[in-house]
Structures are given as structure tokens and as C-alpha cells.
N, C-alpha and C positions, 0 to 999 in steps of 0.2 A: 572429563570437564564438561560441563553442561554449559549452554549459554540461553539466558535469558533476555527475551526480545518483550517491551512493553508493546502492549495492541490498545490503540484506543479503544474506547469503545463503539460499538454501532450507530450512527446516528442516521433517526429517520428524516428524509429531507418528504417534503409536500410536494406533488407534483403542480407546476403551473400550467394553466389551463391553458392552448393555445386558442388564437382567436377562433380558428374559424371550426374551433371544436366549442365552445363557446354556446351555451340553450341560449333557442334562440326563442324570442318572447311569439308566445302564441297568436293569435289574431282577435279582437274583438269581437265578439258576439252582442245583438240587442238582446237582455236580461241576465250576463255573466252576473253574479256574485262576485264582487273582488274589494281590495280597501284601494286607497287613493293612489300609494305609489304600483302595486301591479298593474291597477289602469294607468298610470301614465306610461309606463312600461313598454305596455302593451299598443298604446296608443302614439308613446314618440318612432317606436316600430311600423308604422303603419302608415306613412305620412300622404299619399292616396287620401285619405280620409278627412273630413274639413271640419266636420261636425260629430263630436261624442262627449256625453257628458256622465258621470258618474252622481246618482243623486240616491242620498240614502243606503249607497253600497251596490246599486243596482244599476248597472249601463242603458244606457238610452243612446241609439243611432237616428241622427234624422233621417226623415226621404227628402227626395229631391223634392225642392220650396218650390212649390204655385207661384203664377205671377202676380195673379190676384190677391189669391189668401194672406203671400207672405211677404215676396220680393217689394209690392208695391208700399202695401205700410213701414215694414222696413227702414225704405230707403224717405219717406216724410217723414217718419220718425228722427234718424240718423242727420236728415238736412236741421230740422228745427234743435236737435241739442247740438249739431257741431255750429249754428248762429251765434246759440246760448255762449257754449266755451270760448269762438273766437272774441266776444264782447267780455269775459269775465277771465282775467287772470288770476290763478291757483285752481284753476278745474279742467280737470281733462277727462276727455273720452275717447271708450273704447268699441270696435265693434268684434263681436264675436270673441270674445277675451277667456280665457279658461284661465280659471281660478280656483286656489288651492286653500277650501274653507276648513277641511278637517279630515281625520282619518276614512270618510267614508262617503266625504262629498268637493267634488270637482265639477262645478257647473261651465257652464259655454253661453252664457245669453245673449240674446240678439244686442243689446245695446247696453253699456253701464257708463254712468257717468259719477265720478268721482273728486274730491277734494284733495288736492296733494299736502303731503305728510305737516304741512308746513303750514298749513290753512287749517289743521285740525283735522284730517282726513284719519281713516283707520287704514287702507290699503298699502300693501307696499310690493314693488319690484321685488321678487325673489330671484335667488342666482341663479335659475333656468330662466329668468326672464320673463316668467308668469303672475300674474297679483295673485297677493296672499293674503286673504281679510276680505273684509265686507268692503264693496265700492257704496256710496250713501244713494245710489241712485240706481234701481236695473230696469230694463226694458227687456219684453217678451213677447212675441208674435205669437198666438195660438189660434187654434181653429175653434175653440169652443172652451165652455165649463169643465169640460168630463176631461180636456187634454192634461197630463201630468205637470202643463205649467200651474193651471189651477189648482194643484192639487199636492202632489211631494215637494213640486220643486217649491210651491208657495211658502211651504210648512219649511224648508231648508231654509228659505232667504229668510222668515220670518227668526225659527231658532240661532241664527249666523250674524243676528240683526243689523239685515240692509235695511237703510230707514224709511226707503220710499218705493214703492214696488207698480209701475205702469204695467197691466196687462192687457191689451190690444185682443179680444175674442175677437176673431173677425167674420166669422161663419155667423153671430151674431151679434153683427155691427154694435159692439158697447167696448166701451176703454173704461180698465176700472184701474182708478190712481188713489194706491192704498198708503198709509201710512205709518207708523208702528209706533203704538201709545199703548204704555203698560203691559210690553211683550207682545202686545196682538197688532192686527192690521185693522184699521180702520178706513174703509172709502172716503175719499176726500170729494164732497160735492161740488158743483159749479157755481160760482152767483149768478144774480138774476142775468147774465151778461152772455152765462153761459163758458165762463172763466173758470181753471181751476189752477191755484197758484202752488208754487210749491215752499213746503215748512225749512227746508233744506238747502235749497239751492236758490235764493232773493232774488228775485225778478222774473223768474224761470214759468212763465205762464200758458196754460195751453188751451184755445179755443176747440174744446171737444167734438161739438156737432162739426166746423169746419175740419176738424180732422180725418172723421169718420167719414165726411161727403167732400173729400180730396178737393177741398176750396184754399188752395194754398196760397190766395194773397188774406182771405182771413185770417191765418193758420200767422203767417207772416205779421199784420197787423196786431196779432195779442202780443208777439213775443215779443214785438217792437216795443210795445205801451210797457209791458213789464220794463223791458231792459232801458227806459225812461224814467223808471218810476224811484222813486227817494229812496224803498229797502234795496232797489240794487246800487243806487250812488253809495247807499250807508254799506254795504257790502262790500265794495270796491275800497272805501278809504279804512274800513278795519284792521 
């Protein structure tokens, strides 16, 4: 008499990875090749690091910022838009802000300033707590023409279309406040006053020469007269 036993069959199970077996994300290099989430990867990995930005697919590390070149415009910079915002509700800004424009670009610029979702803004909080989309307004510290703000990252914000792009050369003292009409960037000149206003942000005025030659009750005095002026009262009640 024979007895017959049923045998399941073999099931393959997957083994689970434990943590601390777990790859562990490599370090940042300046000129990795990578898309946006390995550099973030690689970059929320590394939190030492204050400054990296992925432009075009290609990592950029800063060096340690100058007092002169970078910290000092910087921080006139950062005082004259946080004036702006604390005088204009539905805009905020950010300093140092990484943003998640597309699969092969994650910039970090020195200053952006934005319209929230509700005011007509493009940007939004994402669930890591990062902007995702164009802010209508960026700032940028560079030492010159030839620096990659001039140049990839210009060509990034420009295809991503931020609509207003401040670049601060300051190796040679020129601030170029560009604008984006018909896809491209246009410089926005001064009047005879030596004013340059912005298309985007009503009332938002910046005395150029007093910026560049750190005349901060000038600097003060344009942004007042803007944030005075009837496009910002008509701003405010829209």
C-alpha cells in the first residue's frame, strides 16, 4: 500500500535587503554626469555640502564664496528683495533654494523670488520640500562673462522659462536684468534715473549704479518710490 503525500511546489521568495547592507550613494564629484534624481541621491547623502547644483546633466560644486566677489552683493541683494516681499503679499523668497526643473537640471541660485500658486505663480512645494518649476524671478552672483552662470545655467533658466534673470558680474562691476520675450532673454535698460523696473514683479525697482557702488540708502530710496508707485497699489488690490 503506497501513500501519497501532496508537496507544494517550490516557491521563490526575494531576499530583503537589510539596511546597513543597503549601496550606499557615492559622493559628488565637480563634472559627474548624472540625471536629477542620482544627484539628489547623491547629494541628500552628503549633507556637509551646502552648495551643488546639476545644470544640463553635469554637477557644479561651488568654492568657498569671497567676501567681496560674492557674500557682500549677496546679502544687498537678499536685503532689497526681502523689502520687496515683506511690502507685497502673494511673493516669497528664497535663498539658496534647489529646484527640481527636469530630468537633467536641479539648479541652487543665490536668490529667487517667486509668486505663490495663487497669485499665478508656476513654482510649487514638492514632497521633499523642494520647488519644482520655474520661480518668475532668479538672482546670481558670478565673477564674470565666461562663469557658467552666464552661460549653461543662463541657457537652463532661459529653456525652464524663469521670466526674469538678475546677473550680478561682479569681477566686472555690471548687473544684467534680463528678461524673456519670445523665448529669449532680453536686457532690461535703466531710465534716464538710472532705474530698472521689473515686468513681473510691480513696483520692484532697482537703482543699478547705487547697487554696484554699495550706496544702500540709494539702493533703499528706488525701492521705496517703486513700492509707492500706483503699478504696486494696482498689484496689491488684484
Amino acid at each position: 500500500m503506497s501513500t501519497t503525500t501532496d508537496t507544494p511546489p517550490f516557491k521563490t521568495v526575494e531576499p530583503t535587503a537589510h539596511p546597513q547592507f543597503a549601496r550606499a550613494a557615492p559622493r559628488l564629484e565637480n563634472g559627474d554626469h548624472l540625471t536629477a534624481s542620482e544627484f539628489l541621491r547623491r547629494y541628500e547623502a552628503m549633507p556637509e555640502v551646502k552648495k551643488a547644483e546639476l545644470i544640463q546633466g553635469v554637477v557644479y560644486m561651488a568654492s568657498p564664496a569671497r567676501t567681496d566677489g560674492h557674500a557682500n552683493p549677496d546679502h544687498m541683494i537678499q536685503g532689497w528683495l526681502w523689502t520687496y516681499e515683506a511690502a507685497t503679499p502673494g511673493v516669497v523668497g528664497s535663498s539658496n533654494p534647489t529646484i527640481r526643473f527636469g530630468a537633467d537640471d536641479v539648479p541652487q541660485p543665490d536668490v529667487a523670488l517667486r509668486l505663490l500658486p495663487e497669485r499665478g505663480g508656476k513654482a510649487r512645494i514638492n514632497a521633499k520640500g523642494q520647488l519644482a518649476g520655474a520661480p518668475e524671478l532668479i538672482v546670481e552672483i558670478a565673477a564674470s562673462s565666461a562663469a557658467y552662470d552666464a552661460n549653461e545655467k543662463l541657457e537652463t533658466y532661459r529653456r525652464f522659462g524663469v521670466a526674469e534673470y538678475i546677473l550680478w558680474l561682479t569681477e566686472e562691476n555690471r548687473i544684467l536684468w534680463m528678461a524673456l520675450d519670445d523665448d529669449e532673454y532680453r536686457t532690461l535698460k535703466p531710465d534716464d534715473e538710472g532705474i530698472v523696473r521689473s515686468r513681473v514683479f510691480p513696483g520692484l525697482w532697482m537703482n543699478v549704479n547705487a547697487m554696484l557702488t554699495n550706496d544702500r540708502s540709494a539702493v533703499k530710496t528706488a525701492l521705496e518710490r517703486g513700492l509707492k508707485s500706483a503699478e504696486h497699489a494696482a498689484f496689491l488690490k488684484s
